[in-house]
Each structure stands twice: as structure tokens, then as C-alpha cells.
LODO-967542 format. One record per atom (N, C-alpha, C): x, y, z. Coordinates in steps of 0.1 Angstrom, whole numbers, plus 5000, padded with zeros to 4 digits. Layout:
N
XYZ
...
% end
This chain:
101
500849885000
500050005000
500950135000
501850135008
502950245009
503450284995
503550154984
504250184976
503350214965
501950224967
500650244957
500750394958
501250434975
500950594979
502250664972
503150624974
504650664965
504750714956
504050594946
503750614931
503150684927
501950744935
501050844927
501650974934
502350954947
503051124946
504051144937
504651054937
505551084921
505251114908
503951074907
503751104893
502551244897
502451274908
501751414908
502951504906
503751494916
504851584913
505351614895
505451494896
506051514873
504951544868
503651544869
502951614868
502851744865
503151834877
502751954881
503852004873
505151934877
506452014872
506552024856
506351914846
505651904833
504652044825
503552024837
502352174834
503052294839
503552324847
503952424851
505052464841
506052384837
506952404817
505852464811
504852404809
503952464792
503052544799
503552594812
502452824813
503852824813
504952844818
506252884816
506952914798
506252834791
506152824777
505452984770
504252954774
503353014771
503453174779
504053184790
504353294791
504853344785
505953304782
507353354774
506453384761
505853324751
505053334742
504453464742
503253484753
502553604754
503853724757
504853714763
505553824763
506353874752
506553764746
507053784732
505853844719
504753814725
503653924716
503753994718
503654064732
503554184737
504454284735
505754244736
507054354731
506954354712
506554234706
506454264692
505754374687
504454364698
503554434696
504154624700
504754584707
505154754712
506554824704
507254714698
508254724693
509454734697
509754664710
510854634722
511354534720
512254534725
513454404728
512654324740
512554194737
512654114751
513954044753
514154084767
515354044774
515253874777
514653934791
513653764798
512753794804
512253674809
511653574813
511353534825
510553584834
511153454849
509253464861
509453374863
508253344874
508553414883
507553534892
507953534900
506853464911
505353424908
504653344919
503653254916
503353174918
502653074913
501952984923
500452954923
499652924933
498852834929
498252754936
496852694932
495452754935
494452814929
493352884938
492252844925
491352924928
490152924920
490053034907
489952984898
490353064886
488853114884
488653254871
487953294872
486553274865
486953144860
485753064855
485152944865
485952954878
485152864884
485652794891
486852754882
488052624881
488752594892
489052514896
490852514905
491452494894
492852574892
493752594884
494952664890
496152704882
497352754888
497152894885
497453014894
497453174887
498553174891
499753234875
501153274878
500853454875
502253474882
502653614878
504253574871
504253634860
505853684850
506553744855
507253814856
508053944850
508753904837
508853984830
509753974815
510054134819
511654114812
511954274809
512454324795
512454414791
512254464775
513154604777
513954594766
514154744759
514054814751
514054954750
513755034740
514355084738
515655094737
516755194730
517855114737
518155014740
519554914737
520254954755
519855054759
520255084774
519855064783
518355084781
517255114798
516654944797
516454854808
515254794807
514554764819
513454784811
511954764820
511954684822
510554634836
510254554839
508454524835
508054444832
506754404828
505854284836
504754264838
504454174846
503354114837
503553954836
502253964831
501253814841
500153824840
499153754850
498153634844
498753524844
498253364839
497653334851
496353264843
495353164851
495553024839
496352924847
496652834836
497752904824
497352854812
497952934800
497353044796
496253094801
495353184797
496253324803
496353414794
496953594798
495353594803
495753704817
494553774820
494653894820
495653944819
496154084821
497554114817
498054254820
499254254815
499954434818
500854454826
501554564834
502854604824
502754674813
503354744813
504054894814
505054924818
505455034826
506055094819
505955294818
506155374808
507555354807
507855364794
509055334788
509055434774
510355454770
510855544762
510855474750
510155544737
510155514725
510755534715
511855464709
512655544700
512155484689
512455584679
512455584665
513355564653
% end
């Protein structure tokens, strides 16, 4: 029985860690729209929180928060946040930055 209980915490863990790669995926994805879309550099990439709760359709699911940071003229970079329920963008913080031409 011990080793029935084992096995399925093991394979929850590879689980979680597996899903938690493809919003980590998909982050990076949506952040890479988002600077295409503004016409910035993206730097990176990084998690900064990630939880289990009730998403806003209802669900239990994971809500992450990003940061990615971008530049606009090769010197300064921002920081950006962006806010996943699952792989789904629900939002998205970016902070005034300088636009070159």
C-alpha cells in the first residue's frame, strides 16, 4: 500500500512540474507578443509566483505572475508583469518606457 501511495505522489509531482513548463512556455510566448506588439526587445523571462486557487471561470487551476523585461533603446530595461490563470493571459502591466524611432 505504501508503495501504491509513492507512486501516485510521484507521478503528481512530474505532473505539476511537466504543466507548470507549458504556462512557463506560454508565458514567454504572450510576452514575446507583447514586446512585438510595442516594438521592444525582450530580454527575459522569469516566474515570479505561482499558486493553486480558484480561477475565474470557476475552476481550480494555477494563477502565475511573469515578469519579463524589454528594451527600448539598447540601454534602459523595464520590467513588465504579466498575470496567467493556467495558460490563459488575463492581464498584462506594462510600465512607461521610452520610444525610439
Amino acid at each position: 500500500m505504501t508503495t501504491l501511495w509513492l507512486f501516485i505522489l510521484t507521478l503528481t509531482v512530474c505532473g505539476f512540474f511537466w504543466y507548470s513548463r507549458e504556462i512557463a512556455e506560454a508565458a514567454r510566448e504572450h510576452a514575446a507578443q507583447q514586446c512585438e506588439k510595442l516594438n521592444v526587445q525582450l530580454l527575459s523571462v522569469a516566474c515570479q509566483k505561482r499558486r493553486v486557487g480558484v480561477l475565474k471561470n470557476g475552476k481550480l487551476g494555477i494563477k502565475s505572475q511573469f515578469l519579463f523585461e524589454f528594451s527600448s533603446d539598447r540601454d534602459t530595461a523595464y520590467k513588465g508583469t504579466l498575470y496567467l490563470e493556467n495558460q490563459l493571459l488575463v492581464k498584462i502591466d506594462v510600465p512607461p518606457h521610452r520610444i525610439v524611432e
